[in-house]
Residue frames as qw, qx, qy, qz and C-alpha x, y, z in Angstrom:
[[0.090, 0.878, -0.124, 0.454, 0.72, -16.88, 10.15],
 [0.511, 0.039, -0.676, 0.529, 3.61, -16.90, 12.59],
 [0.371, -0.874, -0.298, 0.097, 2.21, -15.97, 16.36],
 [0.121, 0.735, -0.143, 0.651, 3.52, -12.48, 17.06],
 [0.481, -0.246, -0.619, 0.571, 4.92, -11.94, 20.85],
 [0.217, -0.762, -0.301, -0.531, 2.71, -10.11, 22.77],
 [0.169, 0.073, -0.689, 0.701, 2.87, -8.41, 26.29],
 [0.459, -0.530, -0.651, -0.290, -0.06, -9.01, 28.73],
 [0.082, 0.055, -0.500, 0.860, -0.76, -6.61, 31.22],
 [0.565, -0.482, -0.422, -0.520, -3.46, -6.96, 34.15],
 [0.467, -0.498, 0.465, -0.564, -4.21, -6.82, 37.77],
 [0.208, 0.439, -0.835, 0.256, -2.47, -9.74, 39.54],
 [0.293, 0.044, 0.711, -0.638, -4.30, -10.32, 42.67],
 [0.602, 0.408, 0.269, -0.632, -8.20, -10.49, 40.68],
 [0.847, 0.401, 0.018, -0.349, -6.99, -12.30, 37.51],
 [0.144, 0.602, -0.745, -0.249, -4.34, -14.41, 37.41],
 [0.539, 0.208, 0.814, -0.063, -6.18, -17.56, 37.38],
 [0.647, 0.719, 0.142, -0.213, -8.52, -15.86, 34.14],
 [0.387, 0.835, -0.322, -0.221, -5.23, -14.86, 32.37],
 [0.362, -0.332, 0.871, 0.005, -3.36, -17.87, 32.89],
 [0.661, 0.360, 0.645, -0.133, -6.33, -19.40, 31.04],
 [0.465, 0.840, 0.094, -0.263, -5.87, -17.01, 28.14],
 [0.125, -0.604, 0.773, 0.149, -1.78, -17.72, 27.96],
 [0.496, -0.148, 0.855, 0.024, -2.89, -21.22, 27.61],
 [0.664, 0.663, 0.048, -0.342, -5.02, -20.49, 24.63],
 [0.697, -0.226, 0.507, 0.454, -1.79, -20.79, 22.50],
 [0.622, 0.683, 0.364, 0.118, -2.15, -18.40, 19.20],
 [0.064, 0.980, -0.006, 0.191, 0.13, -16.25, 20.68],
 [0.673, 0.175, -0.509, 0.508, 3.14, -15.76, 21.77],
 [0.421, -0.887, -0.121, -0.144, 2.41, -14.25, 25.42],
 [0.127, 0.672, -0.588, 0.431, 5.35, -13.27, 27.83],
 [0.592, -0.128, -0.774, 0.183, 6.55, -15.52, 30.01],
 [0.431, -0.841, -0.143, -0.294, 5.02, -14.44, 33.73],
 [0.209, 0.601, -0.459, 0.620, 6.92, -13.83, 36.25],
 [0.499, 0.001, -0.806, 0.317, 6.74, -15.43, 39.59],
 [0.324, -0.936, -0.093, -0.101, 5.09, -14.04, 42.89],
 [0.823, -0.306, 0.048, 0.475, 8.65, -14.47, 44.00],
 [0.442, 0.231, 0.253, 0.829, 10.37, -12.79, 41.21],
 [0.184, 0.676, 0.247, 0.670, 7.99, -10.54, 41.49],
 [0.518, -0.817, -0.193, 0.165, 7.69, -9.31, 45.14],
 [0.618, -0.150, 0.175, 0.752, 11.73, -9.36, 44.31],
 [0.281, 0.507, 0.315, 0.751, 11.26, -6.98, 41.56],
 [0.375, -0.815, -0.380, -0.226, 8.58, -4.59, 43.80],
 [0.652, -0.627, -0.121, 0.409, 10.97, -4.52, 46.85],
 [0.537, 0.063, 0.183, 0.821, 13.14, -2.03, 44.40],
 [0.105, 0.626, 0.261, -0.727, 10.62, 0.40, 44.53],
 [0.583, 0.657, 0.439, -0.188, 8.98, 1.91, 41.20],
 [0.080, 0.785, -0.574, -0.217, 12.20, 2.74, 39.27],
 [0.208, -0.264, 0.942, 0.022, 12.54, -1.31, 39.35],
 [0.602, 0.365, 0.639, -0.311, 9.33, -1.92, 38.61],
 [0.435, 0.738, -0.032, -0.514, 9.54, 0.44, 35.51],
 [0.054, 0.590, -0.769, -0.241, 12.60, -1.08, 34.42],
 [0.267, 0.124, 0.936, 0.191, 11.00, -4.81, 34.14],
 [0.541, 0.569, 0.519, -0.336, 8.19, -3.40, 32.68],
 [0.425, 0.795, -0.311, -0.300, 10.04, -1.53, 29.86],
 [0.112, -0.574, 0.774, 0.243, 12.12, -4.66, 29.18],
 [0.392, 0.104, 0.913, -0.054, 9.83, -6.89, 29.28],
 [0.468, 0.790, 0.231, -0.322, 7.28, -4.46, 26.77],
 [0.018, -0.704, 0.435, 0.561, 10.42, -3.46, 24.71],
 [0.105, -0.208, 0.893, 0.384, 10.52, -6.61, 22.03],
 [0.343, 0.442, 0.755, -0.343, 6.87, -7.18, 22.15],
 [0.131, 0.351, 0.515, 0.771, 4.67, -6.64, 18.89],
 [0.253, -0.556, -0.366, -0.702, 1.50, -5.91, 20.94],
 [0.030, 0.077, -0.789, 0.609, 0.55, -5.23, 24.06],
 [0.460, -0.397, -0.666, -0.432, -2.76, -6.86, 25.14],
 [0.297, -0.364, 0.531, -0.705, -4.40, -5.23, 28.57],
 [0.356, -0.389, -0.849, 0.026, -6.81, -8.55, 30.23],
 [0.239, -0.359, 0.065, -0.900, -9.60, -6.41, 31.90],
 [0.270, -0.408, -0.834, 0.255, -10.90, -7.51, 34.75],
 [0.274, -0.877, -0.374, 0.128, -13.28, -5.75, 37.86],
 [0.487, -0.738, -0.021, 0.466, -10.28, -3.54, 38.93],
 [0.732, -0.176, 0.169, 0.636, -7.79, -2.99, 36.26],
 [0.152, 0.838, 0.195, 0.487, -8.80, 0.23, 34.49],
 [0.060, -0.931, 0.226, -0.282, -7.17, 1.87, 38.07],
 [0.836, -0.207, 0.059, 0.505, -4.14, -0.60, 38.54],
 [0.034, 0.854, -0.291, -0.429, -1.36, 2.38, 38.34],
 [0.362, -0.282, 0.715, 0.527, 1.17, -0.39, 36.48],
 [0.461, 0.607, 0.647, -0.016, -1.79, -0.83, 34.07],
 [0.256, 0.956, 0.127, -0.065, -2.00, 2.31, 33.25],
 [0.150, -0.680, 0.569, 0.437, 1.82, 3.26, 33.09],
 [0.374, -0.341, 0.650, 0.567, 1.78, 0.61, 30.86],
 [0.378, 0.814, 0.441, 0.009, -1.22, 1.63, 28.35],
 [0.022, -0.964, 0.135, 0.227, 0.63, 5.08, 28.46],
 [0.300, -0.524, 0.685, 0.409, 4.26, 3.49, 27.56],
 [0.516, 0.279, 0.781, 0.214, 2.56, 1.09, 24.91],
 [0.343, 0.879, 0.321, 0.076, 0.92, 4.27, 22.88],
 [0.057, -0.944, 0.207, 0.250, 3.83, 6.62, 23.31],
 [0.596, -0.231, 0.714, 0.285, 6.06, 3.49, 21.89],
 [0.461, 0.331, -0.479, -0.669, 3.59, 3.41, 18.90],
 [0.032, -0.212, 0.975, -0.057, 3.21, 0.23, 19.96],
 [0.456, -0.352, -0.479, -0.662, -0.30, -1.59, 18.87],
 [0.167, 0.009, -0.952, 0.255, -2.83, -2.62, 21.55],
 [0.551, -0.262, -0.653, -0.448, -5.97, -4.14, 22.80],
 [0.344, -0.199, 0.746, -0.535, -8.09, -5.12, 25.63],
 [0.549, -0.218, -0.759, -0.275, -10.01, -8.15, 26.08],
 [0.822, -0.354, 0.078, -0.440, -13.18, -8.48, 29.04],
 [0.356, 0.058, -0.908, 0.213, -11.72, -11.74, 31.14],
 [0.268, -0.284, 0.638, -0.664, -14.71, -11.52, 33.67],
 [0.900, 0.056, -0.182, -0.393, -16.68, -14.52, 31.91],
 [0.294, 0.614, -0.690, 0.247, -13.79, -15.97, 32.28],
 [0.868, -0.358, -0.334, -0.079, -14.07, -18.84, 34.69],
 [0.133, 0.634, -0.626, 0.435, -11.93, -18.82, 38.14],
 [0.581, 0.119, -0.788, 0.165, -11.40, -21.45, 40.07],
 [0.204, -0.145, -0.609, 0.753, -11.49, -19.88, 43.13],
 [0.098, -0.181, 0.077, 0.976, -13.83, -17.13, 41.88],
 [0.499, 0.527, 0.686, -0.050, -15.95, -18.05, 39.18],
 [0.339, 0.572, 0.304, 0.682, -16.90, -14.98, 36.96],
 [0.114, -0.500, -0.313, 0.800, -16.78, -11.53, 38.53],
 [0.149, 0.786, 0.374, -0.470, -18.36, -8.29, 37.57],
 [0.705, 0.482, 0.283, 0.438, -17.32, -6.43, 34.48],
 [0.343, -0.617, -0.147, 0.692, -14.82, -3.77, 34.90],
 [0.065, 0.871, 0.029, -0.486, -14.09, -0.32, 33.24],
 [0.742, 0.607, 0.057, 0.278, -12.74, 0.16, 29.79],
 [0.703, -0.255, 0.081, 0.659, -9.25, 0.88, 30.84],
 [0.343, 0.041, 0.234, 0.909, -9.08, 3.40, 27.84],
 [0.070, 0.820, 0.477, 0.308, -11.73, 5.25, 28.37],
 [0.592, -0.717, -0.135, 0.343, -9.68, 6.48, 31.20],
 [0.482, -0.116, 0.265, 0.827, -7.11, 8.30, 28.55],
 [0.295, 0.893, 0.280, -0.193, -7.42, 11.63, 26.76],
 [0.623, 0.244, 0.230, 0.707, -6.20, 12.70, 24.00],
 [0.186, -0.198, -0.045, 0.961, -5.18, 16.42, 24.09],
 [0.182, -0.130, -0.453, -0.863, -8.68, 17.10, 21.85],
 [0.475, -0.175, 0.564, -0.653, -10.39, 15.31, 24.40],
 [0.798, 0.045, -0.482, -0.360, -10.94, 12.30, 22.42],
 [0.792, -0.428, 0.420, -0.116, -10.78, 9.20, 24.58],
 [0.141, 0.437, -0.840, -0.291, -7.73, 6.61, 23.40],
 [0.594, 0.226, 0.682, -0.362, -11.24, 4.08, 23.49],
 [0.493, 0.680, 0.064, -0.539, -11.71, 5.72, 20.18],
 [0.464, 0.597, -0.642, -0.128, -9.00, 4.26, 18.48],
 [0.034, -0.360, 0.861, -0.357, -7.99, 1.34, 20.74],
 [0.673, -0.218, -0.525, -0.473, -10.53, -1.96, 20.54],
 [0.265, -0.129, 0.897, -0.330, -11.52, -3.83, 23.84],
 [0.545, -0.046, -0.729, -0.412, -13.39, -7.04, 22.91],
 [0.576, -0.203, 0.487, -0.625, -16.17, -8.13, 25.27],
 [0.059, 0.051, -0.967, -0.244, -16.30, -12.16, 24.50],
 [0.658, -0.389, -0.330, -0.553, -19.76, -13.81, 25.02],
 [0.460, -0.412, 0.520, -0.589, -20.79, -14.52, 28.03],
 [0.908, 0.089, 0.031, -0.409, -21.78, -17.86, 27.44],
 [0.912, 0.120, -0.074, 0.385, -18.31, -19.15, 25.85],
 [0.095, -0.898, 0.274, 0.331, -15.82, -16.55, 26.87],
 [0.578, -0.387, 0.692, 0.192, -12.97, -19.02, 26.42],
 [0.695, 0.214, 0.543, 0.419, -13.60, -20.22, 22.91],
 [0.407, 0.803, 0.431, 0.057, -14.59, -17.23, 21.99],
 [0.329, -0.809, 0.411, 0.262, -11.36, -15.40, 23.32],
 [0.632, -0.235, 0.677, 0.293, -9.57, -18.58, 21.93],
 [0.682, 0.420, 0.505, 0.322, -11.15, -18.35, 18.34],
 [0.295, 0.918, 0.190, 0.185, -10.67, -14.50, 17.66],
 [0.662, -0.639, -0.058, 0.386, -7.41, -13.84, 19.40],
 [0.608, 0.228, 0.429, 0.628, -4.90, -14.14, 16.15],
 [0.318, 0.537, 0.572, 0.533, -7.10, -11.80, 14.73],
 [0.303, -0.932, -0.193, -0.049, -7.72, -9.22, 17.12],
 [0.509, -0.594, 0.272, 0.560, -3.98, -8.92, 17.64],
 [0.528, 0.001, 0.509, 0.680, -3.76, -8.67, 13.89],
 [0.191, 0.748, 0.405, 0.490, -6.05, -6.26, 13.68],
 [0.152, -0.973, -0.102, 0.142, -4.54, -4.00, 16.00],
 [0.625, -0.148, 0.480, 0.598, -1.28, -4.53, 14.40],
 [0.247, 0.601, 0.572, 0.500, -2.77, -3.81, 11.19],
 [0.145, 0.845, 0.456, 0.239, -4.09, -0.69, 12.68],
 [0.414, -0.808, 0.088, 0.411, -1.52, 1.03, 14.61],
 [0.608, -0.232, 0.386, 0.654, 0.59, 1.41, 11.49]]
């Protein structure tokens, strides 16, 4: 199956070592990241710049996949972009990354489902519809690595 281009969104500072690991997986097409450079650059425009690379960079993308770390359920860009990814129609997913090995780090703590943090107007949560995949603790990595494909194709699959 051809890999589908996804957009990965997740708190910088706490997991880019985990998600860097998960880019390298390869089933996917992932965006390309973006520098600290580029990005401080991008920041220093204020949140009108920010929006703007986020909506370009989300705009071609089949799915967007959140990486959940400790923190990212109240990253604001997180969440703007959960909120732009559903209002797009657009499918997506979270995946747990705190088994995740970091270099620096190791494994950290497990954070909040991101979407539990949404409501739908009936007061469902967007959790309800919207899978996050907790790997095993034991193998995160293969386990991230074997099921990726499929977890993007099954929120594909379901968002239509």
């Amino acid at each position: 199956m051809a890999r589908k281009p996804v957009f990965f969104s997740f708190h910088f500072d706490n997991d880019v070592m985990r998600v860097q690991q998960v880019r390298n997986i390869g089933a996917i097409e992932g965006n390309t990241p973006i520098s600290p450079n580029d990005w401080e650059s991008v920041k220093r425009g204020g949140d009108t710049s920010i929006k703007r690379w986020i909506d370009d960079n989300m705009k071609y993308k089949q799915c967007i996949i959140v990486l959940v770390g400790v923190e990212t359920a109240n990253r604001p860009w997180v969440r703007y972009e959960i909120e732009k990814a559903w209002k797009d129609g657009k499918p997506i997913l979270g995946i747990f990354i705190h088994n995740l090995k970091c270099p620096r780090n190791g494994t950290s703590r497990k954070g909040q489902n991101p979407f539990d943090t949404f409501n739908f107007k009936d007061g469902k949560k967007l959790s309800t519809v919207v899978n996050c995949y907790d790997p095993l603790s034991y193998d995160a990595y293969n386990d991230i690595a074997g099921n990726l494909e499929t977890w993007v194709n099954t929120a594909v699959a379901q968002r239509k």
